[in-house]
N, C-alpha and C positions, 0 to 999 in steps of 0.2 A: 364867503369862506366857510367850509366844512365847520362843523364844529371838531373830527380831531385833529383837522389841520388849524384851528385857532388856537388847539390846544399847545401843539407844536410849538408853532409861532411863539407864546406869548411864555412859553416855557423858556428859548432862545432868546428871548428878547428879554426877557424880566432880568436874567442876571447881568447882560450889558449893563441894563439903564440903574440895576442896582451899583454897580461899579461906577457908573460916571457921577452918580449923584454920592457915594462915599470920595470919590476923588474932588468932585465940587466943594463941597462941606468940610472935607477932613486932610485938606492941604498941612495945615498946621496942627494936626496932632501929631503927635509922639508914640513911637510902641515902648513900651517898658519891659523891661527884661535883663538880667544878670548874665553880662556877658562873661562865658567861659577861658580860659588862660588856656593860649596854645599851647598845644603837645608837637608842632613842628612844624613847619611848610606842609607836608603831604598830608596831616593828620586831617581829615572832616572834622570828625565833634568825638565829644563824648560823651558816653549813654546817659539821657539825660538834659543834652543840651537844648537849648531853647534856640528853633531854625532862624526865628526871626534875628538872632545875631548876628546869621552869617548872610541878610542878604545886603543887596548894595544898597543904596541912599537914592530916596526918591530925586535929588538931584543929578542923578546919574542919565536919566531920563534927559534927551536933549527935546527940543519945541519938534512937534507940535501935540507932542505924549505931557498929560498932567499927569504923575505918579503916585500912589500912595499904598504902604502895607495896609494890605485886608487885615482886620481885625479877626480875631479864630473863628466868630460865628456866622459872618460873611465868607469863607474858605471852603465851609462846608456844602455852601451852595453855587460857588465859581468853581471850581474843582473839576465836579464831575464834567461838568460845557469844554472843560477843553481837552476830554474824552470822545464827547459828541454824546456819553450815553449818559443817560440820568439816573440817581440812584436809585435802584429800584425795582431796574426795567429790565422788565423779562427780551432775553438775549439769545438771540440764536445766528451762529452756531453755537449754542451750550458756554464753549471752553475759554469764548472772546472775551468774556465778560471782565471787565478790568479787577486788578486784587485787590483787597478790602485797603482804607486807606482809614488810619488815626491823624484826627482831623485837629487834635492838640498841638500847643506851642512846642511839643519834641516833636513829633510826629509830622509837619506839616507847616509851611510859612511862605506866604505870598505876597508878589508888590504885584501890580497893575498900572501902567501906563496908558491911559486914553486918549485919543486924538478923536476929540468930540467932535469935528465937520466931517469925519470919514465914516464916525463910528467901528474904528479900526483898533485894535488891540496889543500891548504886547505886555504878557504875562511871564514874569521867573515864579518858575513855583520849586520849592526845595523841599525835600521828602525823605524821610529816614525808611531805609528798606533795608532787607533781610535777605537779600538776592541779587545775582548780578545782573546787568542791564540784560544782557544776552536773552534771560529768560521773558525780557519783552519785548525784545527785536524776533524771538522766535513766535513769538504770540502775532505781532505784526504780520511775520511774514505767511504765517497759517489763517490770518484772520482781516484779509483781502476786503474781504465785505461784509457788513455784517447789518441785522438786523436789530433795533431797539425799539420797544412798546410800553409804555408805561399810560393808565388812563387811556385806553382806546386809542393812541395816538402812535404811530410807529412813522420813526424816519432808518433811513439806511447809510451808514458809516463808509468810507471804502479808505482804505489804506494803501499810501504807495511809498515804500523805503526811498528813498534817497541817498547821496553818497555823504558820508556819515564826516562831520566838521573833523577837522587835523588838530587838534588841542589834547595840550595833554593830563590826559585823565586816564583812570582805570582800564574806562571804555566810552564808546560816543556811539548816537545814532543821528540820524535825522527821518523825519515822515511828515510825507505830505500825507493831509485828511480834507474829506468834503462832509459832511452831514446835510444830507437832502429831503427834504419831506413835504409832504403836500403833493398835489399834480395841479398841472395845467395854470390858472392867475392862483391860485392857492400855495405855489410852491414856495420854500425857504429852501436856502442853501445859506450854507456856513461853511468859510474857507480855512484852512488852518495851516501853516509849514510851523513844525515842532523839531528843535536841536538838542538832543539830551547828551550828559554824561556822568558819570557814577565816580564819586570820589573816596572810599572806604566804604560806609555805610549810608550816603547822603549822593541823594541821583537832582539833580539841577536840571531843567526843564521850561527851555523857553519856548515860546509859544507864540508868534503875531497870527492873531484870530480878523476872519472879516467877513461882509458878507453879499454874496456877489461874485461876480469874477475879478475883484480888485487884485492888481498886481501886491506882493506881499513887498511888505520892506526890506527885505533881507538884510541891507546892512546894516540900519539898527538893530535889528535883530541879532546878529552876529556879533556886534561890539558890546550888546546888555549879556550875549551870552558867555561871550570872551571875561569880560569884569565881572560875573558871576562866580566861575569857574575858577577864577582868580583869585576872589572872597573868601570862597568855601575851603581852597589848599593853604589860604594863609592860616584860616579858624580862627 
């Protein structure tokens, strides 16, 4: 293997096996956190609110996903993987590049579901934004494919919208993503189908990540994102 296709690799790979081994170990931790008094069925949060409140209960997760909320300093390093770019990396075309993200307990809050014989994935990630989704359905649909390089190592992104889940929220999208790197026995791919939707100021973000041509779960995927969405309108 190349060395920057090893680099690739083990850059994709380091925060999988980071995630299974937090899921192994940290079954029974706890997040702690002061939960906020709703302001109504529709309200998301308010400024301030700490995300990890609003997400669902690692039991939510049915077998063969073992669940558990990323701790905030673990969030900063799964994050960017289910972008496909890494922080950092010089991005072309230019404009693709994802928006800055505050990787704090307002700012940001993630469970992770692993299903450790597949090495398959599926991530809710909840995120406090200052924008409507549109402006990154529109980013999507200009930024088709793209390129990332970080450390001599560059893979290529390609984005394909999908028809966007029926839930009701603000706004919803759906995107299929590949991240591909290496050539020839050096190659990685990384498969992703990602369901978003934006509730006030708080955009929900599921994700089943794999890697290979594996068929994606969709309907787990769809019921963690339905009780998601669900979470975050109750507040």
């Amino acid at each position: 293997m190349s060395p920057a296709a090893r680099r690739t690799h083990l850059s994709i790979t380091a925060t999988s096996a980071a995630i299974a081994a937090l899921v192994l170990v940290g079954c029974s931790s706890t997040v702690t956190g002061t939960p906020e008094p709703s302001a109504g069925s529709t309200t998301a949060s308010q400024p301030g609110t700490d995300l990890n409140t609003l997400l669902i209960d690692p039991s939510s997760f049915p077998a063969p996903y073992d669940a558990l909320v990323l701790p905030q300093q673990a969030i900063s390093q799964a994050a960017p993987d289910l972008s496909g770019i890494p922080a950092g990396a010089e991005v072309s075309p230019a404009g693709c590049k994802p928006a800055d993200q505050d990787f704090g307990p307002t700012g940001t809050a993630m469970i992770v579901g692993t299903d450790n014989d597949s090495r398959s994935t599926i991530s809710i990630e909840l995120t406090a934004v200052d924008e409507p989704l549109s402006t990154r359905m529109e980013q999507l649909e200009q930024c088709g494919e793209v390129t990332a390089t970080k450390s001599g190592a560059t893979s290529t992104v390609t984005s394909t919208l999908t028809p966007a889940p029926p839930i009701d929220a603000d706004d919803t999208l759906a995107v299929r993503q590949t991240v591909a790197s290496g050539a020839g026995g050096d190659a990685v791919t990384q498969s992703m189908l990602t369901l978003m939707a934006q509730i006030d100021d708080v955009r929900v973000a599921a994700t089943f990540m794999s890697f290979g041509s594996e068929t994606p779960d969709a309907m787990t995927l769809d019921e963690l994102f339905t009780a998601s969405v669900q979470k975050v309108k109750q507040g």
